[in-house]
N, C-alpha and C positions, 0 to 999 in steps of 0.2 A: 504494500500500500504506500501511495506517497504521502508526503508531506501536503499535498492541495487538498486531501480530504479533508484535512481538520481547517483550511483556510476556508471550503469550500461549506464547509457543514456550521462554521461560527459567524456566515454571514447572513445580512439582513434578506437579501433575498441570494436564491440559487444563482450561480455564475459556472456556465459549464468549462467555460475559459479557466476560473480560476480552479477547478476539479483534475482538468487535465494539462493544465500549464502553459493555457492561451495555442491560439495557431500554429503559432511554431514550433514547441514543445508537442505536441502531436503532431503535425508535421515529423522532427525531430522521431516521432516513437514507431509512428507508421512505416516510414518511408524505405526507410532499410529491408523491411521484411517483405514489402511490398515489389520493391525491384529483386530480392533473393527468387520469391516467387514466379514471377513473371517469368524473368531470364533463365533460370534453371528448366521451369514446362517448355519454353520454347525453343530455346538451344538445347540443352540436356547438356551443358556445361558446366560442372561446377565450379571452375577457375573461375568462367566469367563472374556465373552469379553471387560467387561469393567477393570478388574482388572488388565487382559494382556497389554491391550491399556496403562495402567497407567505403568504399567513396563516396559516397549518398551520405554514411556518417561524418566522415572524415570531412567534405565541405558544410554541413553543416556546423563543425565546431570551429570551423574557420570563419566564417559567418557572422558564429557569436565572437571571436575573438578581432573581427575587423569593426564589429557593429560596436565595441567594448562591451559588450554583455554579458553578462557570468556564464562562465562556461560548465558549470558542474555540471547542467543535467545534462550538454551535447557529450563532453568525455567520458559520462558516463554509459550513455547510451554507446558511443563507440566504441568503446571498451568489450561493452557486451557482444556487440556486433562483431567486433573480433575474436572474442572467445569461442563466441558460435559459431564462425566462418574458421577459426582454425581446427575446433575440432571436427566438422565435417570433412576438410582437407588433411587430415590425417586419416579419416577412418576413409576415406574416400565416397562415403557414401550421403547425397545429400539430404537427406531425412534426420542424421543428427544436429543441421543446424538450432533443431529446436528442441534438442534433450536436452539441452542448460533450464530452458525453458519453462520444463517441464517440468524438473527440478526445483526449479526455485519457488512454482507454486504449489511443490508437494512442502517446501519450507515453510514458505506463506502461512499455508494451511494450519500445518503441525503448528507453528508459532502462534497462531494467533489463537488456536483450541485451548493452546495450555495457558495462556493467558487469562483466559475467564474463569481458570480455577483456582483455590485456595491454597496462595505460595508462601512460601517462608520468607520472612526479611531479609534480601543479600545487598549490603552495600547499601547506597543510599535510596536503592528500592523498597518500600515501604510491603510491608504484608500483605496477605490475602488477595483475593484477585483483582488485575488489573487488565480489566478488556482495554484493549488495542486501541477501539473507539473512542474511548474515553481518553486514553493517554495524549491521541493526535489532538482532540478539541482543547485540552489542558495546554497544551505545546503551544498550538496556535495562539492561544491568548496569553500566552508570555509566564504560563503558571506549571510546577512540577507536579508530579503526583501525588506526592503525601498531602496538599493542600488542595486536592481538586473535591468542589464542594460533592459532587456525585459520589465519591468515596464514601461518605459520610448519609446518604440517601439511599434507601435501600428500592423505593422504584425505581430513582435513575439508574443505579447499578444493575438492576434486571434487564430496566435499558440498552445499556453500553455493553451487556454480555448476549443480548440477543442481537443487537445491529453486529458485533462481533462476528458471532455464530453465522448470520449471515453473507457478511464478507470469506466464513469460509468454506457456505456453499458455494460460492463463487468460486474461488478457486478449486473445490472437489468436481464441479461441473466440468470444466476449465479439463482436470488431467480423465475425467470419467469420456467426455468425449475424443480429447485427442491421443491420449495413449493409445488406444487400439489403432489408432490411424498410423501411432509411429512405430507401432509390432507391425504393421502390415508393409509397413513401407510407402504408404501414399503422401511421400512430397506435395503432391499438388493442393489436394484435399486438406494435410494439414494445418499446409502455408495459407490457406481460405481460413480454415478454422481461426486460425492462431489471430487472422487478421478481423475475423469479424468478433470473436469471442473477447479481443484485447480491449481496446477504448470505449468500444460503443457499451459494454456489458459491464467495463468501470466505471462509466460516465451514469449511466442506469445505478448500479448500486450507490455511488457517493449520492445521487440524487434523493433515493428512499431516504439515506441516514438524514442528510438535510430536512427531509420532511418529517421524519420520526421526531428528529430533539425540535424541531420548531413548533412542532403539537406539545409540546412540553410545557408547563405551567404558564401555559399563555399565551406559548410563540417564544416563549425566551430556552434559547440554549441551555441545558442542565449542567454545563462547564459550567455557567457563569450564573448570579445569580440577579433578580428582576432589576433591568436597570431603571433607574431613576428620570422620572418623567423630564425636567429639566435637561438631565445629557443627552437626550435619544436626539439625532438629528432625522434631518427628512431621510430619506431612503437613495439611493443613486437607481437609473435606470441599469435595468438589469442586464448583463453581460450575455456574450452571442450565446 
């Protein structure tokens, strides 16, 4: 999960921009796996289409870096984009560009399940459980965990452990559909999957959590608690 969820869920109205990190930043997330795709079905290259895929990244973070723009999310995305395109170029086969993939949202998954249960104090993590959902809304508004008022609320906490649980049927969807596709070997079909199941099915879920905690004691965030009629300003038009 990124970091745009909790900016995405603690604001006054939905911004899908700000859920997946504006145009570019999708741009930035699509793009790469979109031209792997393509050029591998229709060459049956994997040199090209992994060399392409890494150039789609690679100008992207030259991009952010001529525009001065922070570059973490493009290196990061490149990054990935090369781990995935080197280990398909070792195994030679191109259906593992997306075992990283798959991987990482069987991590996801697993991370976020054990979250909602009842952990022991390590470090400056506080006890007992700490959904995922709740940490990111806490983040975004500039607050740690052991002081996030939902801690302390035992509705909000069923809350932030079922929008949890949620985010990690998403990702059990996520490897329930496309593992079979990566035992069978269907590149084409997975590289679809991967591309439609990615943004549009995060974009979807950050949206429920946004509407969940806004049905929350009024419309006000369970991060945070009622603001005060005085600070509330007007509202901004809502993002693309």
């Amino acid at each position: 999960m990124q970091s745009g969820v909790g900016r995405a869920a603690t604001a006054e109205r939905f911004s899908l921009a700000d859920a997946v990190g504006g145009p570019r930043g999708a741009a930035e997330a699509v793009l790469p796996g979109l031209v792997f795709v393509i050029v591998v079905t229709v060459t049956r290259s994997l040199p090209w289409a992994c060399g392409l895929a890494l150039g789609v990244a690679g100008l992207a973070a030259l991009a952010r870096l001529v525009a001065r723009q922070p570059l973490q999310q493009a290196l990061a995305g490149a990054v990935g984009v090369g781990v995935c395109a080197l280990t398909a170029w070792r195994t030679g086969d191109a259906v593992d560009f997306y075992s990283w993939g798959l991987l990482l949202n069987a991590v996801y998954a697993v991370v976020l399940a054990i979250s909602t249960l009842p952990l022991p104090k390590v470090g400056p993590l506080p006890g007992g459980p700490l959904p995922v959902t709740g940490l990111l809304v806490a983040a975004a508004r500039g607050g740690g965990a052991g002081s996030a008022p939902w801690r302390h609320d035992p509705a909000q906490m069923r809350l932030h452990r079922r929008l949890t649980w949620m985010w990690v049927g998403l990702f059990a969807l996520r490897l329930a559909v496309q593992t079979p596709l990566y035992v069978a070997g269907a590149v084409t079909a997975l590289g679809v999957a991967r591309l439609v199941m990615g943004l549009p099915l995060f974009a979807a879920a950050a949206w429920v959590t946004w509407l969940a905690l806004r049905r929350v004691d009024g419309g006000v965030s369970p991060a945070a608690g009622p603001a005060a009629p005085a600070e509330r300003t007007p509202e901004a038009p809502a993002g693309p």
